[in-house]
NUZAGU-437135 format. One line per 3 residues: number of its first residue (from 1); their letters; for each residue x, y, z of C-alpha. Coordinates in steps of 0.2 Angstrom, whole numbers. Last residue first. Layout:
residues N
NUM> A> X:Y:Z ~ ...
//
This chain:
residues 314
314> XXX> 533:395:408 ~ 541:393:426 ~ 560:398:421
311> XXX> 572:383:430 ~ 587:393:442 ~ 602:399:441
308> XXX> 612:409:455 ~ 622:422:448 ~ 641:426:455
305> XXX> 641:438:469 ~ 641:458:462 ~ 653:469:455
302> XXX> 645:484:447 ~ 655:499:444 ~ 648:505:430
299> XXX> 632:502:421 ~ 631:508:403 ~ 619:514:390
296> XXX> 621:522:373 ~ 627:504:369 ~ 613:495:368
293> XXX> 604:508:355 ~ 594:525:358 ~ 585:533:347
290> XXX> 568:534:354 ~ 576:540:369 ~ 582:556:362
287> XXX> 600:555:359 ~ 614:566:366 ~ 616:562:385
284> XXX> 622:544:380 ~ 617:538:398 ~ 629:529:410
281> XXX> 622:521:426 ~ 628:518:444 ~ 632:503:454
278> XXX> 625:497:469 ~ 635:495:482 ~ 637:477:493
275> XXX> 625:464:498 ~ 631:452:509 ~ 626:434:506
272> XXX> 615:421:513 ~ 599:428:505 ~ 606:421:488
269> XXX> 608:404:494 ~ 590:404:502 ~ 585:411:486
266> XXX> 593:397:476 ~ 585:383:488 ~ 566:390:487
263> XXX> 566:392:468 ~ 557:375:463 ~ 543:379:476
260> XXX> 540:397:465 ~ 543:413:476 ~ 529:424:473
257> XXX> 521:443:476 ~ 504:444:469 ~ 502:463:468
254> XXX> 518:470:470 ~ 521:491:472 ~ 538:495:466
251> XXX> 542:513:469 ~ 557:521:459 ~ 563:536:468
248> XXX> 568:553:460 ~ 579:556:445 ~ 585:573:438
245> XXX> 574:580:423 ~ 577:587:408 ~ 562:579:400
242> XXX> 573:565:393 ~ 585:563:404 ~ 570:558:418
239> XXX> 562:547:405 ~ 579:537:402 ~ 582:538:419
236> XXX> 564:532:424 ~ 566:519:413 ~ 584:511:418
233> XXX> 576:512:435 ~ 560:504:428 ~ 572:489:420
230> XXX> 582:489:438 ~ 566:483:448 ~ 560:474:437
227> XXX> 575:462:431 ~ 577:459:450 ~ 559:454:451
224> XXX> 558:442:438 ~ 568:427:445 ~ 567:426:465
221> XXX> 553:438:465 ~ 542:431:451 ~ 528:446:454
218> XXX> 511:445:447 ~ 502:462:447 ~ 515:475:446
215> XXX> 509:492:449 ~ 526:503:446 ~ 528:522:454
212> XXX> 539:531:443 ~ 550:549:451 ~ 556:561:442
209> XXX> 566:578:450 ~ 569:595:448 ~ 552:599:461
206> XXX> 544:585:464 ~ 537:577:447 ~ 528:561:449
203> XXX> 528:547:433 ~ 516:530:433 ~ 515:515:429
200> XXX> 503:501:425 ~ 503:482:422 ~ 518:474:426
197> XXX> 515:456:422 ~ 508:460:405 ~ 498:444:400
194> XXX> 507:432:392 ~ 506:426:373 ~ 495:438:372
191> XXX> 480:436:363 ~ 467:435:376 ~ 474:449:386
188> XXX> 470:460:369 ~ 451:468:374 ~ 459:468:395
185> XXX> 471:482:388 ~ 483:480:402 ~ 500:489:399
182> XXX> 495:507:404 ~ 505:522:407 ~ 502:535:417
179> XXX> 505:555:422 ~ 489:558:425 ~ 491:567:442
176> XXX> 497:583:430 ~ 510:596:443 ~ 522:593:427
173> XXX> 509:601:414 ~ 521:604:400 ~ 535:593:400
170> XXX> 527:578:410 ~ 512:578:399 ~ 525:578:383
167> XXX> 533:563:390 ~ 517:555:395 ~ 511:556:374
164> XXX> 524:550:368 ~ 526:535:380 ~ 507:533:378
161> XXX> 507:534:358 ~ 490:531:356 ~ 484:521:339
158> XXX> 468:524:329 ~ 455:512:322 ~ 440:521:329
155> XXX> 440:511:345 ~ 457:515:348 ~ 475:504:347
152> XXX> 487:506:360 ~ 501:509:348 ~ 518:515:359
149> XXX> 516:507:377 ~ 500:495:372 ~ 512:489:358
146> XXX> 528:486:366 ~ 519:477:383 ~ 513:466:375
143> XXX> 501:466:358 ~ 502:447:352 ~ 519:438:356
140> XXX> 528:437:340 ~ 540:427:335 ~ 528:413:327
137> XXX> 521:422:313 ~ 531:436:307 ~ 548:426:311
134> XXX> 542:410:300 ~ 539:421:285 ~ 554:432:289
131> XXX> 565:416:289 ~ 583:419:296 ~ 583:421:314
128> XXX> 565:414:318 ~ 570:399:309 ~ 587:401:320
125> XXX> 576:401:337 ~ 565:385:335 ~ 580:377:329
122> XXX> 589:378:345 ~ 571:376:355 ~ 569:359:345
119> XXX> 586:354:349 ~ 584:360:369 ~ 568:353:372
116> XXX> 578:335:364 ~ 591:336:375 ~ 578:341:389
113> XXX> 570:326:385 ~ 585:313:390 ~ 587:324:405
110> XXX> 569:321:410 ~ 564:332:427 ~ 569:350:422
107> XXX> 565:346:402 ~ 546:338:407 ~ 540:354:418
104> XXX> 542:365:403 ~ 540:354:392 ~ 523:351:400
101> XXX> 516:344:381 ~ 531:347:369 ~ 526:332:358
98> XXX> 543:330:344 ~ 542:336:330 ~ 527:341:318
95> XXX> 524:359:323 ~ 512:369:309 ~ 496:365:318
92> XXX> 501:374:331 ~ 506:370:349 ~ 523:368:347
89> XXX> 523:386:340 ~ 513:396:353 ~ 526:388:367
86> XXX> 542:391:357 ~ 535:411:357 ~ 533:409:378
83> XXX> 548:399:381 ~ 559:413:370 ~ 555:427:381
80> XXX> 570:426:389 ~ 582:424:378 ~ 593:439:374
77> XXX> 609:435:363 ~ 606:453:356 ~ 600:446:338
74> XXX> 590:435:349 ~ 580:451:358 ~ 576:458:340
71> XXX> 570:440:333 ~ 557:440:347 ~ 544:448:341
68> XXX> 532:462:349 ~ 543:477:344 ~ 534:498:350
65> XXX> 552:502:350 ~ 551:507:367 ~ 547:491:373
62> XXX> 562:483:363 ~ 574:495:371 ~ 567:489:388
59> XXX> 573:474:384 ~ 589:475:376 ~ 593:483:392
56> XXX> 588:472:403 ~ 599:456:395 ~ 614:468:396
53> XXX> 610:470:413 ~ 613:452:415 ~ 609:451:437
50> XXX> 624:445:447 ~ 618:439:462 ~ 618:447:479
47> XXX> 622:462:469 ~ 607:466:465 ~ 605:483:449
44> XXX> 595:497:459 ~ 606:511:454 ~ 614:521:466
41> XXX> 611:533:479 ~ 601:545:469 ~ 588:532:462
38> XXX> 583:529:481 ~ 573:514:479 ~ 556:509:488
35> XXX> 548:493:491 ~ 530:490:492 ~ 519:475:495
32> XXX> 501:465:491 ~ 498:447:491 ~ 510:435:497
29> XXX> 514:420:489 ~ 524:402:492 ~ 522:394:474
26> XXX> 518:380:466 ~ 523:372:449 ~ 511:367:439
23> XXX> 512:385:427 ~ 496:391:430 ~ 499:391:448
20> XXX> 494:382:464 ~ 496:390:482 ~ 507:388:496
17> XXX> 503:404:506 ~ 520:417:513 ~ 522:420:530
14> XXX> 542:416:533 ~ 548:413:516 ~ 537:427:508
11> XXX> 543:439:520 ~ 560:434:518 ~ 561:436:500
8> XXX> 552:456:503 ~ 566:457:516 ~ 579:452:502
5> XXX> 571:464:489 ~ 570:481:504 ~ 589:477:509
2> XX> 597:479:492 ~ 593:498:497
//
């Protein structure tokens, strides 16, 4: 199954467009692309690199929990929403170090910066640590993905629940075709610190089984994609458990499907290798989903290639 995200790299190698980006980087894209995943032979975690599934987890715990802030993902060593928070502060009137202009850009080309992008960035996550004050303000990312998943909030001042609420559609009306969940609320795309990526998803009931169909509309394949593919397994597992259910396929459908120019060598690299099995998942099968913590869930067996780093585009 590994071989439906090397051939979707391939792809983009081979007849991908160069085309510009927010972030000043470049990219080699393709536009529009589907991969399907088996969840009954294994879970879709890539072993052609090692993937942190610890770093997954946390994640999607935090979506579930309805949090928008970062402190709960440093409390579990889990960084990778920190560029976009840091990014917020060093643009407020409340930053007086050092000018972050491009520091994204700056820190991969400057090694003189990058020691300073990496002090401001250290002290940038223990005042979100320890000073609530701080914390409220500048760890938080707007309304993504947590809040439109478990407050979208209504007209009238109201808040939908829509992991609730899709859970109790699957259990009592399983044949239902509305079976979704919805990360863009175009009123609040403004205010986000990043506009949901994965937009959309939806659940399908075939007989004992669950299956989730994902819309993702920008997809950084080398990067993001892997963390993707196995948070919406993780998902639909914890979905699947939940309404007494056995698990399906996972469907990743891609809008804009990228490599970034600064990514091109480490994907090559990774390509190179063989893939081996995936591993399979551990579930605690005696908590509700809106109870469970990082250690409820478990990959075992995994034993991939070593992981290939490479520079976030912010």
């Amino acid at each position: 199954m590994e071989k439906e995200y090397l051939d979707l790299a391939k792809k983009i190698l081979e007849e991908g467009t160069e085309k510009s980006d927010r972030t000043g980087t470049g990219t080699k894209s393709i536009f529009g692309h589907q991969m399907r995943f088996d969840l009954q032979k294994g879970f879709p975690l890539l072993t052609t690199k090692r993937v942190f599934f610890k770093l997954i987890k946390s994640e999607l715990l935090w979506f579930l929990k309805g949090d928008t802030n970062i402190r709960f993902l440093l409390e579990n060593n889990n960084h990778i929403w920190d560029e976009w928070a840091f990014e917020r502060y060093v643009k407020s009137e409340d930053y007086k170090g050092p000018d972050m202009t491009d520091f994204g850009l700056r820190s991969q080309a400057d090694p003189e910066f990058k020691i300073v992008y990496d002090n401001e960035m250290a002290a940038f996550r223990e005042k979100v640590l320890t000073d609530d004050a701080f914390s409220e303000k500048y760890g938080s990312l707007g309304n993504v993905y947590g809040a439109q998943w478990r407050a979208w909030q209504t007209k009238d001042g109201g808040f939908i629940d829509q992991i609730k609420d899709v859970i109790e559609n699957i259990k009592q009306n399983p044949d239902s075709r509305r079976h979704i969940v919805s990360a863009w609320n175009p009123e609040e795309v403004p205010s986000m610190a990043l506009p949901p990526c994965h937009t959309l998803f939806q659940f399908y009931v075939d007989g004992d089984k669950l299956s989730c169909q994902l819309y993702q509309r920008s997809g950084d394949v080398f990067l993001g994609v892997p963390f993707n593919i196995a948070s919406y397994a993780l998902l639909t597992h914890l979905v699947a458990q939940e309404t007494g259910l056995q698990v399906g396929e996972f469907i990743h459908t891609l809008g804009d499907a990228h490599l970034y120019l600064n990514h091109l060598d480490q994907i090559n690299e990774q390509l190179s290798r063989e893939p081996k099995e995936f591993p399979t998942i551990k579930l605690n099968t005696d908590k509700s989903i809106f109870d469970f913590e990082m250690d409820d869930i478990v990959i075992e067996n995994y034993h991939p290639h070593k992981a290939i780093k490479a520079p976030i585009a912010v």
